[in-house]
N, C-alpha and C positions, 0 to 999 in steps of 0.2 A: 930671336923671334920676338914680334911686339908681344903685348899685353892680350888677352882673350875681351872685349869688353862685353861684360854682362848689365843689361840692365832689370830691374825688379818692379816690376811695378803692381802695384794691387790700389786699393780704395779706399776700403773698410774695417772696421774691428778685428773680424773673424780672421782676413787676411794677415791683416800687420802679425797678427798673435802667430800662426804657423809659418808666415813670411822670415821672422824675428831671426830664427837659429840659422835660416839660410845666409841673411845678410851677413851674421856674424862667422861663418863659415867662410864666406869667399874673403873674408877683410885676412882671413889667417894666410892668404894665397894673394897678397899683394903685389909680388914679385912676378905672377902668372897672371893676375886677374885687373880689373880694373872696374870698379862697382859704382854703377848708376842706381838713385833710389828714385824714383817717380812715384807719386801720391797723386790719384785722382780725387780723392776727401770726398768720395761719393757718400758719405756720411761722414761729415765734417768731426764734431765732438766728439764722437764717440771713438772714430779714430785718432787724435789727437791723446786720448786718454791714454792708450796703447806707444804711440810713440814716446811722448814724453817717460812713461815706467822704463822703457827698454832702451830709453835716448836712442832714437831712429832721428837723424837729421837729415831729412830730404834734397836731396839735388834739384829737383822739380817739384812741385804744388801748384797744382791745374786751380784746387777750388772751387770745385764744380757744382757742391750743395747750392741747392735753390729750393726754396717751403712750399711743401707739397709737391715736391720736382715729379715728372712721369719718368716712368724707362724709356719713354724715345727721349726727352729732353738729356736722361743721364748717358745713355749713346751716343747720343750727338755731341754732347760736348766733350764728353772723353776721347772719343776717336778723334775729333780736330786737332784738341789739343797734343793726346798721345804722338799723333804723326808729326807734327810740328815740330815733335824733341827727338822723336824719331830721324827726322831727316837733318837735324844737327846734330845729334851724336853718334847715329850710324855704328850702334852695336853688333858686334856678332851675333848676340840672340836675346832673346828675351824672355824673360822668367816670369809665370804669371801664373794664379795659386786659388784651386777650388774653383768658382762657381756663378762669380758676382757677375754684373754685368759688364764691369772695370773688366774681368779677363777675357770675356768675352771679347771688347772694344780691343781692350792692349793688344791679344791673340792677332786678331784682322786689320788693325795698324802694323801691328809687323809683316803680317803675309803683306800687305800692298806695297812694302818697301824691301821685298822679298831679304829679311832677318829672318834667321832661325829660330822657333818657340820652342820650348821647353815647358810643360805642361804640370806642375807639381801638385799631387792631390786627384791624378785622372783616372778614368776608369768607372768611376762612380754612375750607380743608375739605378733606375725606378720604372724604366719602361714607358712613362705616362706621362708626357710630356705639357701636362697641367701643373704637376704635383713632383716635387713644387714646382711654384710659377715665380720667379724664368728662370732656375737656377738648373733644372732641368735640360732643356733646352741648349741654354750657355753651357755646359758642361762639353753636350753632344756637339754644339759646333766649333766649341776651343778644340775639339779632339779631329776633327776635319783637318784644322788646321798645323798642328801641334808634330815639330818632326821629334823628339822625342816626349815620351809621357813616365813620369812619376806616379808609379800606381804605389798606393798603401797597403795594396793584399793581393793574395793570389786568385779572389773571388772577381778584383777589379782587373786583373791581369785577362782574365777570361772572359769578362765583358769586351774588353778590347779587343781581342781574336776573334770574337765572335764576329765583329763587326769588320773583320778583313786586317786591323791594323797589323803588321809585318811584331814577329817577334823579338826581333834585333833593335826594332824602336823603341822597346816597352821594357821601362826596369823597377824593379820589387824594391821601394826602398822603405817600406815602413810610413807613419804619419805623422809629418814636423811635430806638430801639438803635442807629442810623447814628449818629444823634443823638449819645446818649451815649457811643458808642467812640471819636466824632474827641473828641469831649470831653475824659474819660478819656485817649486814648492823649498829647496835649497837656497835659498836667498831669504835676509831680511829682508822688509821692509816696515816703513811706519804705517801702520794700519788705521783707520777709519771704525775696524768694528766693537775695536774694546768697550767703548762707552756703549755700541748699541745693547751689544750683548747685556752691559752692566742694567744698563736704564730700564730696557725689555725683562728683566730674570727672565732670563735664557738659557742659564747655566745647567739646570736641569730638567731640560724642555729635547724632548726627539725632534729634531729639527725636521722641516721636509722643505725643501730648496724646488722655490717654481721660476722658469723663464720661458717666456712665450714670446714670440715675434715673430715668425713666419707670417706672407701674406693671407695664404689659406684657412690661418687659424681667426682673423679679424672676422669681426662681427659676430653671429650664431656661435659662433666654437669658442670663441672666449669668453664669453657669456657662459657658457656650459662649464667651464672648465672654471670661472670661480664660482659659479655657484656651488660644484662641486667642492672649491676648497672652502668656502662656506661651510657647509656642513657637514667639513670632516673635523674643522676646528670646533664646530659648535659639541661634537659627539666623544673626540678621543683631548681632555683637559692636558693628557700628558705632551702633545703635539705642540709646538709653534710653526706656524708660518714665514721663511722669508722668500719675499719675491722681489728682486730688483725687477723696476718695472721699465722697459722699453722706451725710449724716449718721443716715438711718434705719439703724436697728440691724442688720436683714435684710440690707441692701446690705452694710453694711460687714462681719457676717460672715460671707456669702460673699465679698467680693471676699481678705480677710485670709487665708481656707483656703488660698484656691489662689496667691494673688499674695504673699503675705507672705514676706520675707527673698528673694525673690527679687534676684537682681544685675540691676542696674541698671532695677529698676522699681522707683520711688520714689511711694507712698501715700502720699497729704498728708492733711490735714481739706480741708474745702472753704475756698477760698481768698475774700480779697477779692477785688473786682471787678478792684480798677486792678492786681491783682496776676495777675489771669486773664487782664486784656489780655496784658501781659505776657508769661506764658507762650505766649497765640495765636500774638503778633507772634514770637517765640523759636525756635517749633515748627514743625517740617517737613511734618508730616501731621497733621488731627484725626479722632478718630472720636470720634461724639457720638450721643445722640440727642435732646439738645437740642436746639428750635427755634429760639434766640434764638444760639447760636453756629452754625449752618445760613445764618444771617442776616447773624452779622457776620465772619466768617473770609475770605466772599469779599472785604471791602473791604482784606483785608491780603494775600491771595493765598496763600492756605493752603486746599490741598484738603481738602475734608468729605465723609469716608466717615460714612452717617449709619447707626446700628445699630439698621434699624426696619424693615419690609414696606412703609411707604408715607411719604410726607411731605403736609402740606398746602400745605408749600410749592415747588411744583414750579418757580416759575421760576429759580432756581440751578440745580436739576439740567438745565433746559433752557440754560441758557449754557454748561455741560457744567461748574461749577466744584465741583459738589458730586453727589456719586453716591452711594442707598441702596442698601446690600447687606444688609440684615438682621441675625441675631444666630446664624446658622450659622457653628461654630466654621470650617469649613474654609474655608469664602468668605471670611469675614473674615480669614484665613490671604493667600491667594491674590490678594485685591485690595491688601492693603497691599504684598505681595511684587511685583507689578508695577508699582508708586509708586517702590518702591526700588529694581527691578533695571532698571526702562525709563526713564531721562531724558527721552525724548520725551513719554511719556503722563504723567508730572509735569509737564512744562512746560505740556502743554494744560490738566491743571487749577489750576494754580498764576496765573492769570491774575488783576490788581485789576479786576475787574468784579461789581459788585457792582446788579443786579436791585432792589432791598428799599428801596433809597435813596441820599439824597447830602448826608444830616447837616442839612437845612434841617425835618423832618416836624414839632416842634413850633413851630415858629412859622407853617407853613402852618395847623395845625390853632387854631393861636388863632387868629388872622386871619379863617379861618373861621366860628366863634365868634362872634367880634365881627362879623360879618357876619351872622350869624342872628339877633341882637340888634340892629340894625342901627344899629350902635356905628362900621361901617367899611362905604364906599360902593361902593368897587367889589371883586368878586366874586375871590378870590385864584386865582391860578395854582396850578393842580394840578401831581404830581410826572409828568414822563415819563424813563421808563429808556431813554438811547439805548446799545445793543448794542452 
């Protein structure tokens, strides 16, 4: 029998990081498999930062960043180019991860060349197809598409039934990210933050680790949210601030008006990857409104105040390790001040339990794979969270 061809394609940071253990999965099954890497560079730098830690060498790079590009411009150009490699290499399916617009585009360049999609990271919701904007959206219509789906929990397993998907399509593998944090956090690397740390005295400072970038949160809400850390720096001396800050222009100057030459709030560029474990593992408190550190904070037992109205991923904040309070400067005042003044209700969320995984999700999801192919005989064990 030939080779199965798989190809991966994703765009951005978030991707390449949970993308990572997959690649390195199917390369183990050479003999079975045959791995295409496609790169839309729907964020050029920032993803390049990610491949280079993890040496990802792309078969394909579309190169699609354009300054101040829109979401119809990054659609258009993904999906032309996706189909174009699409119908030269003529995989069996296509692997496509979370949420971005890349999966979306990748998802519907393969249905039009009727390939198989393989959906990893699905299931995920909010209901409210604003928020966020468009990952929301993109999520619900890669899952249209998508003949099998990769859900991370049995919460997202249920979102997916709810909405008719067939049970035999839908399998429980856990959340790559587990994946690549144990990875990542076992591995050297040469780090960047020895000197900050040294330069900043740091060294006995409760760190509190901020990243914001969602669309939703621009303008008014980021505004609110340093002012906020504003005035928690000015009140608790024992705190430092670090925030790598975003690379969109907008973000960076607002966060630079209000945060800038502040004492002891240290603005980075966005960091490598193994350099942000790093600072997680380091850090006392996180507030994010990232999904993928909501995800992996709990496996180091670092509380996640999330800086959003809702999350799609509710089972953290159900183990109690992770709580969204929005982007109201005074909430956000208030909840981090009860982290710091109450020991007890740090201890309750400071717990390693981690809902999302337990570092095995790509090798379950190939396995699977090779089971749908029927490359492998018996049918793998799905992930179960025990509480």
């Amino acid at each position: 029998m030939s080779k199965i061809k798989i190809a991966v394609i994703f765009g951005t940071r978030p991707e390449a990081i949970k993308i990572f253990p997959i690649i390195q999965e199917i390369k183990k099954y050479s003999d079975k498999l045959d791995l295409k890497v496609i790169v839309t560079a729907q964020h050029r730098e920032m993803l390049d930062q990610v491949l280079k830690t993890f040496e990802i060498e792309p078969d394909y790079d579309l190169n699609i960043m354009q300054e101040k590009q829109t979401l119809s411009q990054i659609t258009k150009n993904s999906i032309q180019g996706i189909e174009d490699i699409l119908k030269k290499e003529k995989p069996d399916m296509v692997l496509v991860q979370g949420d971005t617009t890349t999966t979306f585009t990748a998802a519907l360049a393969a249905f039009y060349q009727k390939i198989k999609i393989g959906h990893i990271e699905a299931g995920l919701r909010t209901r409210d197809k604003y928020y966020p904007f468009p990952e929301e959206i993109n999520r619900r219509l890669t899952t249209v598409l998508a003949d099998l789906h990769f859900v991370p929990t049995q919460n997202s397993c249920q979102n997916l039934l709810s909405e008719g998907i067939k049970r035999e399509n839908i399998y429980i593998s856990g959340n790559t990210v587990i994946d690549t944090l144990f990875l990542i956090r076992n591995r050297k690397y040469s780090s960047k933050l020895k000197n900050i740390f040294k330069n900043e005295n740091l060294n006995d400072k409760r760190l509190i680790l901020v990243t914001t970038h969602r669309r939703e949160n621009w303008g008014v809400p980021l505004s609110e949210i340093c002012e906020a850390l504003s005035q928690l720096v000015k009140d608790y001396p024992e705190i430092a601030i670090i925030f790598p800050v975003h690379k969109n222009p907008g973000i960076r100057t607002k966060v630079q008006k209000i945060l800038e030459n502040k004492e002891r709030v240290i603005l980075l560029d966005t960091l490598d990857y193994p350099d942000m474990v790093k600072i997680m593992v380091r850090s006392s408190i996180i507030l994010t409104d990232s999904g993928g550190i909501q995800e992996e904070a709990p496996s180091l037992g670092k509380p996640v105040l999330v800086l959003r109205k809702e999350t799609e991923r509710p089972e953290a904040v159900d183990a109690g390790v992770v709580k969204v309070i929005g982007t109201e400067s005074n909430k956000i005042y208030q909840e981090v001040k009860e982290l710091l003044d109450f020991p007890e209700k740090y201890a309750m969320m400071a717990q390693c339990l981690n809902p999302y995984g337990d570092g095995k999700a790509a090798i379950r999801i190939i396995q699977r794979i090779l089971y749908y192919y029927g490359l492998k005989i018996k049918y793998p064990e799905e992930f179960k969270f025990i509480g």
